[in-house]
C-alpha positions, 0 to 999 in steps of 0.5 A: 531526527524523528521521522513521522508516520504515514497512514495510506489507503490502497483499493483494487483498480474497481475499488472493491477492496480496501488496505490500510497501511502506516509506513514512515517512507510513503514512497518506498512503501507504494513501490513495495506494493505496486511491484509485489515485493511480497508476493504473498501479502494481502495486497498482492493477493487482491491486486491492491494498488491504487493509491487512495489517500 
């Protein structure tokens, strides 16, 4: 079973900068980024969090 790709877009909680992504697992993915699993990675950086679309 094929699993489809997700393009989301994250912004800072002033909407300053924005982040692109494309995941396979939305949700897992928005946890990654809202709990810096990362914490070198660009949205950590930024403080990018917001789920946009």
């Amino acid at each position: 079973m094929q699993r489809g790709e997700c393009v989301y877009i994250l912004t800072t909680s002033r909407h300053t900068v924005l982040y692109t992504g494309v995941t396979s697992d939305l949700q897992s993915r928005i946890y990654q980024h809202q709990h810096q699993t990362y914490p070198n990675a660009f949205t950590s950086k930024y403080k990018v969090y917001k789920l946009v679309y």
